[in-house]
Every structure is written in structure tokens, then in C-alpha cells.
C-alpha positions in Angstrom: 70.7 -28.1 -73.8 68.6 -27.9 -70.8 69.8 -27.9 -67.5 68.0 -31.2 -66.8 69.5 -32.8 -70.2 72.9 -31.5 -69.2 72.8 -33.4 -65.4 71.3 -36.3 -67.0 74.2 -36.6 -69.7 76.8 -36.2 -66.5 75.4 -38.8 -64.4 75.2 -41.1 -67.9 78.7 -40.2 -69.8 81.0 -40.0 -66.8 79.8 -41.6 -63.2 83.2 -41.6 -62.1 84.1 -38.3 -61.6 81.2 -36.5 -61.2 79.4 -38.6 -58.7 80.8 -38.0 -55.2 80.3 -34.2 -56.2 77.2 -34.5 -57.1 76.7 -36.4 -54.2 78.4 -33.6 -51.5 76.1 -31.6 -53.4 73.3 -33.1 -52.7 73.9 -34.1 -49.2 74.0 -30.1 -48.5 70.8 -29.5 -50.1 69.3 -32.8 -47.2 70.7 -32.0 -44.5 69.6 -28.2 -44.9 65.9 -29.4 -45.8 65.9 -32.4 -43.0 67.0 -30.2 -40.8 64.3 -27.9 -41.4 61.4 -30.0 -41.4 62.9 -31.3 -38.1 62.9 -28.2 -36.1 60.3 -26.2 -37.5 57.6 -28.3 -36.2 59.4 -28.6 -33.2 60.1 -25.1 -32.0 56.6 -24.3 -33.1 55.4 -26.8 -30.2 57.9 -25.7 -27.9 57.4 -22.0 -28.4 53.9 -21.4 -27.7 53.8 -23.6 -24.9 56.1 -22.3 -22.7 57.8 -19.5 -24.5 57.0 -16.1 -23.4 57.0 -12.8 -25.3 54.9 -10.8 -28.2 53.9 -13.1 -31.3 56.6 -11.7 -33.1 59.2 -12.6 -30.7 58.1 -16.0 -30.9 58.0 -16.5 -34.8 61.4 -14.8 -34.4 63.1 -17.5 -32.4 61.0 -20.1 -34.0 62.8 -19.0 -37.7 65.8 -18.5 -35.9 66.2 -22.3 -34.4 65.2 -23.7 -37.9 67.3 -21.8 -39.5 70.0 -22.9 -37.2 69.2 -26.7 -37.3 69.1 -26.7 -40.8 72.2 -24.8 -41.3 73.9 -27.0 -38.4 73.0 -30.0 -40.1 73.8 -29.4 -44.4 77.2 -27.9 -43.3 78.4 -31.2 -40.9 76.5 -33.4 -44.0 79.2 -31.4 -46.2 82.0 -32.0 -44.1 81.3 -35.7 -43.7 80.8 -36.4 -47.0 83.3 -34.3 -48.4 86.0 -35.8 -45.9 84.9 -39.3 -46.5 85.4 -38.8 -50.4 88.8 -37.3 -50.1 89.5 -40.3 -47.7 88.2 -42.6 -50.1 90.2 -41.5 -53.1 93.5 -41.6 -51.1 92.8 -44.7 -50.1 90.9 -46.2 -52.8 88.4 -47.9 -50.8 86.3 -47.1 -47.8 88.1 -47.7 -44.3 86.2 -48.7 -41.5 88.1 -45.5 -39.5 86.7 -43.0 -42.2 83.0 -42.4 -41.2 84.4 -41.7 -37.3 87.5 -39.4 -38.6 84.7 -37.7 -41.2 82.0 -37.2 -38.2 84.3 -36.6 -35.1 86.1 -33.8 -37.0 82.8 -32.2 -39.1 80.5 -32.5 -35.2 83.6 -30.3 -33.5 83.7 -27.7 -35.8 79.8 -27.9 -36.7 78.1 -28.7 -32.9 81.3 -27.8 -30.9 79.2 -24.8 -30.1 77.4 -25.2 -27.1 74.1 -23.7 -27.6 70.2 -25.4 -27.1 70.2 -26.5 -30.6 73.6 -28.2 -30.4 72.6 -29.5 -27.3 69.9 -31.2 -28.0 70.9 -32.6 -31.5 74.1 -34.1 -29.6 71.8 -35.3 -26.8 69.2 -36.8 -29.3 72.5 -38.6 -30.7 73.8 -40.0 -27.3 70.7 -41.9 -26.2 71.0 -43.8 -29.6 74.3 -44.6 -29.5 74.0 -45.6 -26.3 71.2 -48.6 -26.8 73.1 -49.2 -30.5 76.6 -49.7 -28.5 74.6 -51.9 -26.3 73.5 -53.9 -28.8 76.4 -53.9 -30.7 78.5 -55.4 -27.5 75.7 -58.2 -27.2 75.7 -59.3 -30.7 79.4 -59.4 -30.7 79.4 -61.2 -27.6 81.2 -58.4 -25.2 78.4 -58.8 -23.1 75.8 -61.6 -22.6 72.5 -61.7 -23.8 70.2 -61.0 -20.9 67.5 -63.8 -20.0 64.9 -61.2 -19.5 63.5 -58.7 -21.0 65.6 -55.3 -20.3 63.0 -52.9 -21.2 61.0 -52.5 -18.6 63.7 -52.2 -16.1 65.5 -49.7 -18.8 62.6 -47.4 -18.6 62.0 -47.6 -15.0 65.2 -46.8 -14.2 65.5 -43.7 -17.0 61.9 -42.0 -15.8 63.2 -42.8 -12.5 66.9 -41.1 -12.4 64.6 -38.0 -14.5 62.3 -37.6 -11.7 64.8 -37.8 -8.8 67.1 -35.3 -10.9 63.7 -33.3 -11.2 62.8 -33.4 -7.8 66.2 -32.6 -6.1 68.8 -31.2 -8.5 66.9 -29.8 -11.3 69.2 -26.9 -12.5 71.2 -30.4 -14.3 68.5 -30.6 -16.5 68.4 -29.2 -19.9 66.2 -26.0 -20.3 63.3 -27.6 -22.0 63.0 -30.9 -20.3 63.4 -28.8 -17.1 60.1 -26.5 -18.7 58.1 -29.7 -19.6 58.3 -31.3 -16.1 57.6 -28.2 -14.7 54.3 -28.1 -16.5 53.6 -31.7 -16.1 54.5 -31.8 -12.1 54.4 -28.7 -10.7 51.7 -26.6 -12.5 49.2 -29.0 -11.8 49.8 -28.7 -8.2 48.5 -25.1 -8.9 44.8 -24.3 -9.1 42.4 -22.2 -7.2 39.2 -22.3 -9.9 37.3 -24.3 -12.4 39.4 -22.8 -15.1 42.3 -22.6 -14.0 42.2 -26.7 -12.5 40.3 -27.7 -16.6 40.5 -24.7 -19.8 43.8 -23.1 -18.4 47.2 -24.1 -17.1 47.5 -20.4 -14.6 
């Protein structure tokens, strides 16, 4: 019996059992991949524009955050899952508490770690939460819907509180923010040639 036959006649003969192991399983094997695909691309970008060292150094660090992301991410998919199963079983049904318990406890012992990579996953997080818990308040009627539209002043206020930040108190900044508004604001400020002011940054 192949392997294939063998997972196929699993799934098929007993659902029950199997399934949430299957699907821990599983879960590892996307988070490790999404988390991959995620940061590879990413650290490429962010590497060769402002990263400095020999081209070995930089494909280093650039395997090194991947590798980290997509570790990161299939072991707290693990936990959660794995957590939320046992939960489930006890229980016998999903509880609305599970998928908080299962996360809080899986992103402390996963992105407890204060690093750049946990930072900026957690960070990615918190501005989404933070418009979802918004909406979440207005549709449940915590807060009135507004009679105009927010977004404008939403982003006016966020590039304006960066910028400020930028300007004045800059060390609060996260490291690679900090790098990109430096090249955006204060390289360009720099230039004593054509190619320096069109083909190159310095």
C-alpha cells in the first residue's frame, strides 16, 4: 500500500480520530512554508537596500530571518492548534475563550522573544487588531458609527504622529522604519552631483 493510499484510507475509514492530528500536522508544515514565503522576499528588499556588509553576509542574514520567521510561525501554528484540540476534546465543543487561551499562551512562549522578527510580526498583528477591535466596537454598538468618513483623518493623523516621532524622537522607532525614513527624508537632502542627486542615493 502506498503511502498516498494509506492517508487516503485514514481520512476515509476513521475521520474522527485522525483528523485534528492530521490537521496539527499540517498546520506545522503552513506556517513553516507561509512563513517563508513571507520573509524571504522581504529580507531580500530590506537587505540590499540598506544593509551593509560583503554579499555573503547579506545572504547570511537574509537565510537567517526566513528561517526564523518560518520557524517562529509553524511552531506557535503547533501550539495553537494543538491547544485548541486538547481544549476541544475536554470540552466537547469549541469555547469562545479557546482561540485567545490557545494564542496568548503559544505568542509568549513563541514571540516572547524580543528580537526584529518578533517585533515586527507582533507589530504587523497590533495595527490589525487595532482597526478590527474598532470595528468590532461599532458593529456591536460600543461606539457609534461615525457620520464621516474616518479614513482620511486615520491616515493623516498616523503619517502625521510617524513624522513628528521621525523628526524629534526618532530612536522610538523600530530599526527599519527608522532606515526607510532616513532614506526617504534625509538622504535626499544630500547631493553634491548629477549622480549622486539621479543614479545614486550617496
Amino acid at each position: 500500500m502506498s503511502l498516498s493510499t494509506l492517508f487516503h484510507h485514514l481520512l476515509l475509514s476513521t475521520p474522527v480520530p485522525y483528523h485534528p492530528l492530521l490537521a496539527i500536522i499540517k498546520g506545522l508544515r503552513n506556517g513553516a512554508v507561509y512563513g517563508a514565503k513571507i520573509r524571504f522576499p522581504h529580507a531580500m528588499v530590506m537587505t540590499f537596500l540598506f544593509r551593509s556588509g560583503s554579499l555573503k553576509d547579506k545572504f547570511t542574514w537574509i537565510l537567517r530571518a526566513t528561517i526564523t520567521h518560518s520557524r517562529n510561525l509553524a511552531t506557535f501554528v503547533l501550539i495553537y492548534k494543538t491547544l485548541m484540540a486538547i481544549m476541544r476534546r475536554v470540552e466537547g465543543q469549541k469555547g469562545s475563550i479557546h482561540p485567545f487561551l490557545s494564542a496568548f499562551i503559544g505568542g509568549y512562549f513563541v514571540f516572547g522573544t524580543h528580537d526584529k522578527i518578533n517585533e515586527q510580526i507582533v507589530l504587523y498583528l497590533l495595527s490589525r487588531i487595532t482597526v478590527a477591535f474598532a470595528k468590532l466596537a461599532v458593529k456591536e454598538g460600543y461606539i457609534s458609527n461615525p457620520s464621516f468618513e474616518v479614513w482620511p483623518w486615520f491616515a493623516a493623523f498616523v503619517w502625521g504622529s510617524v513624522l513628528w516621532l521621525f523628526e524629534f524622537h526618532r530612536w522610538t522607532l523600530q530599526d527599519s522604519l527608522r532606515s526607510s525614513m532616513v532614506y526617504l527624508y534625509d538622504d535626499s537632502n544630500v547631493f553634491s552631483n548629477l549622480k549622486n542627486f539621479l543614479w545614486h542615493n550617496k
